[in-house]
N, C-alpha and C positions, 0 to 999 in steps of 0.2 A: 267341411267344418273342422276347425281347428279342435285339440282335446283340453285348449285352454280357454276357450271362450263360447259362449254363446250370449246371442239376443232374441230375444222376444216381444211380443206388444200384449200388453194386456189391457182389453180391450173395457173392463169393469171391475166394477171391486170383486166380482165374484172369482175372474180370471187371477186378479194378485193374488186371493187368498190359492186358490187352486198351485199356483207357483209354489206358494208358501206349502202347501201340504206336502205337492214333491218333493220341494227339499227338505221337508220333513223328514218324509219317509226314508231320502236319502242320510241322512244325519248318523253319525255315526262319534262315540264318547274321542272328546279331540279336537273334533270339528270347530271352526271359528266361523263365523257368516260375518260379515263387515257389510253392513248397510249405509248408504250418501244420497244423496239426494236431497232439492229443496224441501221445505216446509209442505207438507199434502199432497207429497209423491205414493205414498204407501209404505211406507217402510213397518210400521206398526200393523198395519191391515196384512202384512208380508210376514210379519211375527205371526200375525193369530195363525195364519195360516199351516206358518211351519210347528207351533205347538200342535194343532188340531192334528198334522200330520204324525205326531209324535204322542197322540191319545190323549192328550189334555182335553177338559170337557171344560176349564172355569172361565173365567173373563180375563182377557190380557189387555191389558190397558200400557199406554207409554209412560215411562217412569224417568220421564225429564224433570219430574222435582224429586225424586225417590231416590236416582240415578242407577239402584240396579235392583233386579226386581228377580228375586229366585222364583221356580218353577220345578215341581217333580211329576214327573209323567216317564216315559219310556225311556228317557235320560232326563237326570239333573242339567237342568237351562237355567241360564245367569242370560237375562235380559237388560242390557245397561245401554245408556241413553247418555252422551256427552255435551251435547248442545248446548244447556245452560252454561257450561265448565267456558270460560272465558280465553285460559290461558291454559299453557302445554306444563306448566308449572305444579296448577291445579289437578290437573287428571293424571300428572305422574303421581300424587299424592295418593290417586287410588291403590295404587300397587295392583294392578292387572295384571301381572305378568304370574300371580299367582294362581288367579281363575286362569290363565289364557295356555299356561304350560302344565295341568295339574293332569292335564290330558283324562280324565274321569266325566267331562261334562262337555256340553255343547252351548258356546259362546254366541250371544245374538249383539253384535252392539251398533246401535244408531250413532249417527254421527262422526263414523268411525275415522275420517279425514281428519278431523282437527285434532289428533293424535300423530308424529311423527314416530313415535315410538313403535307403532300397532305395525309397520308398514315389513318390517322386519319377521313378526310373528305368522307363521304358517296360518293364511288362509283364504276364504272367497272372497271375492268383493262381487257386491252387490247394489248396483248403480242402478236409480231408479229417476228417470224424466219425464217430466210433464209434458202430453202431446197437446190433447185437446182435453175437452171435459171431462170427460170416462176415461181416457186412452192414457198411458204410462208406456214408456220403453224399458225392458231394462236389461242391466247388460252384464251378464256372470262372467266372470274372469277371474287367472289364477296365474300365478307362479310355480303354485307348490304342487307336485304332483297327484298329491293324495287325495285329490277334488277332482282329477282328471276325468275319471270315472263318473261324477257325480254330474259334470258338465255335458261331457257324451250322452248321458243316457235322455236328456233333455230333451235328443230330440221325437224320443216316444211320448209326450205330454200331449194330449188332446183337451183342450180348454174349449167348458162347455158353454161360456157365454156368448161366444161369438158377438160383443155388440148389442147382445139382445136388449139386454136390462139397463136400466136406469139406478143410478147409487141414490 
């Protein structure tokens, strides 16, 4: 296994959010996660997950009309969602690059492809595919090395749905 990539199947929404805990747990103040995927891949279900990992107990909801939704728990979390945002114009207007470099918090952002800017900024991507009903691929990778570690350890993840449950 490479120390830049991994892939996984998650097999139910219980297994994403599971994902999402570990790289909870992994997260560290800096950290960027960049989520892609179609429309009802998980990528939100993959948020609750990584707050829950990170001690949040409230409700995370997707903040496509809010566009970025703070969070305080074990780290300050900036959950921001690009999707609506039309143009590259538009989300330059956010000035991310201050949440993204302030290095004090851990960055969750959906949609995070339609941004050419973001591709430059140290962090995961987090690619998520639709298999079958339940089932999601997804696929961690990096450039930046400071994830390396976080990708590796990946492969101690025991995901306890196996399949079983129905969403």
């Amino acid at each position: 296994m490479k120390n830049n990539e991994f892939k996984i199947t998650s097999n139910c929404l219980h297994d994403t959010k599971d994902i999402g805990i570990f790289l909870g747990n992994s997260a560290k103040p800096g950290f960027n996660y960049f989520l892609t995927g179609d429309l009802g891949t998980g990528k939100t279900s993959l948020t609750q997950g990584i707050l829950k990992g990170l001690g949040y107990q409230g409700y995370v909801h997707s903040p496509t009309f809010v566009l970025m939704t703070e969070y305080e728990c074990n780290l300050h979390v900036n959950h921001i969602d690009l999707y609506r945002l039309p143009n590259q114009n538009q989300i330059d207007d956010l000035m991310l690059d201050e949440q993204l470099e302030s290095g004090d918090c851990l960055n969750i952002i959906e949609w995070a492809d339609k941004s050419d800017y973001l591709k430059n900024i140290p962090h995961m991507q987090i690619n998520l595919k639709h298999i079958q009903h339940n089932s999601r691929k997804l696929n961690l990778s990096t450039d930046f090395e400071i994830y390396h570690e976080t990708i590796s350890s990946f492969k101690k993840i025991d995901l306890k749905c196996k399949g079983r449950c129905e969403q």
